[in-house]
N, C-alpha and C positions, 0 to 999 in steps of 0.2 A: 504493500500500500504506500502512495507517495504521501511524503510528509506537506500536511498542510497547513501554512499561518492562519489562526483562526481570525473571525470577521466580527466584532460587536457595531451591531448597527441600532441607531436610536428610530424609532419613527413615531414623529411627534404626532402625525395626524392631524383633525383641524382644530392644534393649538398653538398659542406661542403669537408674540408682536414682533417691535423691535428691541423692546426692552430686556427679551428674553435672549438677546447677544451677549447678555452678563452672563448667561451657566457655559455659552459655549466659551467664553477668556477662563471662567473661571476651572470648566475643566482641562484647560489647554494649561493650565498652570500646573497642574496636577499630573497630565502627563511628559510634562516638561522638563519634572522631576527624575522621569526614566529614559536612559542614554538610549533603550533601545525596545519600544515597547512590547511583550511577547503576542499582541491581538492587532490586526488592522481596528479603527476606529473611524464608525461615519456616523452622520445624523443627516436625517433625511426630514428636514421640515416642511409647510407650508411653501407653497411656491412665490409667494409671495417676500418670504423671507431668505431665501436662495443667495442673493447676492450681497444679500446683509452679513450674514452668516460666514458668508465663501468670505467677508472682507477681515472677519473678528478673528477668523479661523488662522488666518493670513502667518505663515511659517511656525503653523504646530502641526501635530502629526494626527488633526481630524479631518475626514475628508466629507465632503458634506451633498447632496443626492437630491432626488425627487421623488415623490409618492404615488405620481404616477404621469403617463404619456399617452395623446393621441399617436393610429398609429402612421397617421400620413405628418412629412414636413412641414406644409403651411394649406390654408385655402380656407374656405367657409364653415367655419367652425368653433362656431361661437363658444368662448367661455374656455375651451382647450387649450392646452400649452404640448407644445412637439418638445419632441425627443431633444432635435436641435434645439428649441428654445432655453431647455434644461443647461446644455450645454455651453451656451453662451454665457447663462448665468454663472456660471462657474461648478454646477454639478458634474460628478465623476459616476453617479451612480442613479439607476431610477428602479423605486419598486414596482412591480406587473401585477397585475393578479392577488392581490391581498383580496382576503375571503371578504369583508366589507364591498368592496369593490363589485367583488363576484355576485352579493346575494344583494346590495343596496343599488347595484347600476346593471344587474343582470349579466354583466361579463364571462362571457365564453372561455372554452379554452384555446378556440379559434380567434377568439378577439386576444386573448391575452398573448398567443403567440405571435401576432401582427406586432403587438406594442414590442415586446422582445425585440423581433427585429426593427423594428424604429429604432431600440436603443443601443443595438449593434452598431447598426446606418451612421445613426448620431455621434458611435464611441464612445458612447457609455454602458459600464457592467451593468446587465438585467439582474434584480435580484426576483427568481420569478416564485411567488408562493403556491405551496399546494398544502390543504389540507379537506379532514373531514367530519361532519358534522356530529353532534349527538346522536343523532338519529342513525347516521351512517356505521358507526362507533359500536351502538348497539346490538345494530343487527351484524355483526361482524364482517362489514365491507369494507373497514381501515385501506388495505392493504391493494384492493380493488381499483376505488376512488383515487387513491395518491399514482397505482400505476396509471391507471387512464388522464390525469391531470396533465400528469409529467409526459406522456408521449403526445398530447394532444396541445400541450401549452410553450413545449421546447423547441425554437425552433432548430432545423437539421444540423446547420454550421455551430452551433454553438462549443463553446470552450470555457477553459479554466479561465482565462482570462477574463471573458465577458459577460459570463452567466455565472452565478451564484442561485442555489436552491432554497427555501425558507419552508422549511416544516411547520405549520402553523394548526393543532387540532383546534377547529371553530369553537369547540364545547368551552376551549380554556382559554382564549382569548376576553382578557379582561374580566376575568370571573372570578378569579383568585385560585384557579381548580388548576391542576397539572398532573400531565400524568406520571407513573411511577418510571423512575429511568430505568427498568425497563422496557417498559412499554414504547419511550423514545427510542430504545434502542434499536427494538424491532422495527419501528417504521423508518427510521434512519439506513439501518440494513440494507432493508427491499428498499431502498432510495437508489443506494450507490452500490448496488447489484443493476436495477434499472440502468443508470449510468454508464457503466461499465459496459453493459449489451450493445448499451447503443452507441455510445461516444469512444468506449475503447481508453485508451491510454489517455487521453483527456478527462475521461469519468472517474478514475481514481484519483484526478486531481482538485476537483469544484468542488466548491465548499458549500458545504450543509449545513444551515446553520436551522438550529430549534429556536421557537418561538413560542408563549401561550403564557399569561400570566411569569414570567422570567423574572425576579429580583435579586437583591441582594442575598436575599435569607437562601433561597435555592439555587444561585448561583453554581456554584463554585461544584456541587452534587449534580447539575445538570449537563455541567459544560464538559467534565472527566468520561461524559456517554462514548464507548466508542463511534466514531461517525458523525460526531458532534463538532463543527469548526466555527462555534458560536453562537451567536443568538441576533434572532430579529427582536427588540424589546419596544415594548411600547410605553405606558405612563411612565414607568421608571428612568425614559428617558430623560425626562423633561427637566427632572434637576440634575445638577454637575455630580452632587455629591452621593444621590442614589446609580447614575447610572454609572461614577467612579467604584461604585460597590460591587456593580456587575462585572467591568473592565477585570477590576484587582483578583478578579476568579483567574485570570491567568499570569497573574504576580508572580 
């Protein structure tokens, strides 16, 4: 298995102004403290806060993203932001396919793979998510759902480079509920088996990161899952010092 720098990404969703520039100096202070830090670190705010952010961030080692992308360049499409326009702003990275997205704007796993490649096009890493519902959970189609996601949301060219994966079970997002690292592990597993099928020497390289209620307190237990290169974290982002709690799991 090749060795992978793990990825702690924030995604703030729709929170955060410009006063909220203060957690992103204040965590850059913090890991300014380390010569060499053992996790990439992004935050992926409000698009609105993009360029604010990209300017606070300015020579620390946070790299800062988008939440999401239309998947054409430009044209009539009101209220959208392209891949490109992410990129202008100064993002390195754009989320696809968060389950909100999927269940609050209907999004396919056809739509999510257009934006993917938008974010290729663009040159910026797709972080693309897949997960599966309670109900899906229940009936024991975990494993089902996450493979039909991922063949259906990936597009063909993808690489270590520009795709990242986000395991995200809908049940725990935002709930406070998580599942047992076990349970991460298996579906992490049948991730980067999938991977590996399809992508080849590539697949053993792109990073998987877990998602789903993630904090401090579960950190550090979560992140040691085999096939584990991180986490996509959500509220916890939001301040310097909770999502420095997450980070310090690979201290």
């Amino acid at each position: 298995m090749a060795r992978v720098k793990a990825l702690v990404a924030g995604n703030w969703k729709m929170n955060g102004a410009k006063a909220s520039k203060k957690e992103v100096t204040a965590l850059a202070k913090k890991l300014a403290g380390k010569a060499k830090p053992a996790c990439d670190v992004l935050i992926c705010p409000p698009a609105t806060l993009i360029a604010t952010l990209k300017e606070s961030a300015k020579g620390s080692k946070i790299a800062i993203g988008g939440q999401d992308c239309h998947a054409k360049e430009s044209g009539a499409h009101t209220g959208d932001v392209s891949a490109e326009m992410l990129k202008d702003a100064g993002a390195a990275f754009v989320i696809v396919g968060h389950s909100e997205r999927r269940a609050d704007h209907g999004e396919t796993d056809a739509a999510v793979r257009a934006k993917a490649e938008a974010a290729h096009r663009a040159g910026l890493t797709a972080i693309v998510c897949v997960g599966e519902t309670e109900a899906e959970r229940d009936s024991g189609a975990t494993l089902k759902v996450i493979r039909g996601q991922l063949k259906g949301s990936l597009p063909d060219g993808a690489t270590a480079k520009t795709t990242v994966i986000a395991y995200e079970p809908v049940w725990a997002i935002g709930t406070g509920r998580t599942p047992t690292p076990d349970d991460v592990a298996k579906v992490h597993a049948a991730i980067r088996k999938a991977l590996e099928a399809r992508f080849g020497a590539e697949g053993t390289k792109m990073r998987i990161l877990y998602g789903g209620s993630v904090k401090p307190s579960n950190a550090a237990e979560l992140m040691t899952v085999p096939n584990v290169n991180g986490a996509l974290v959500g509220g916890a982002s939001l301040k310097a010092e909770d999502f420095w709690g997450i980070i310090s799991a690979y201290a």
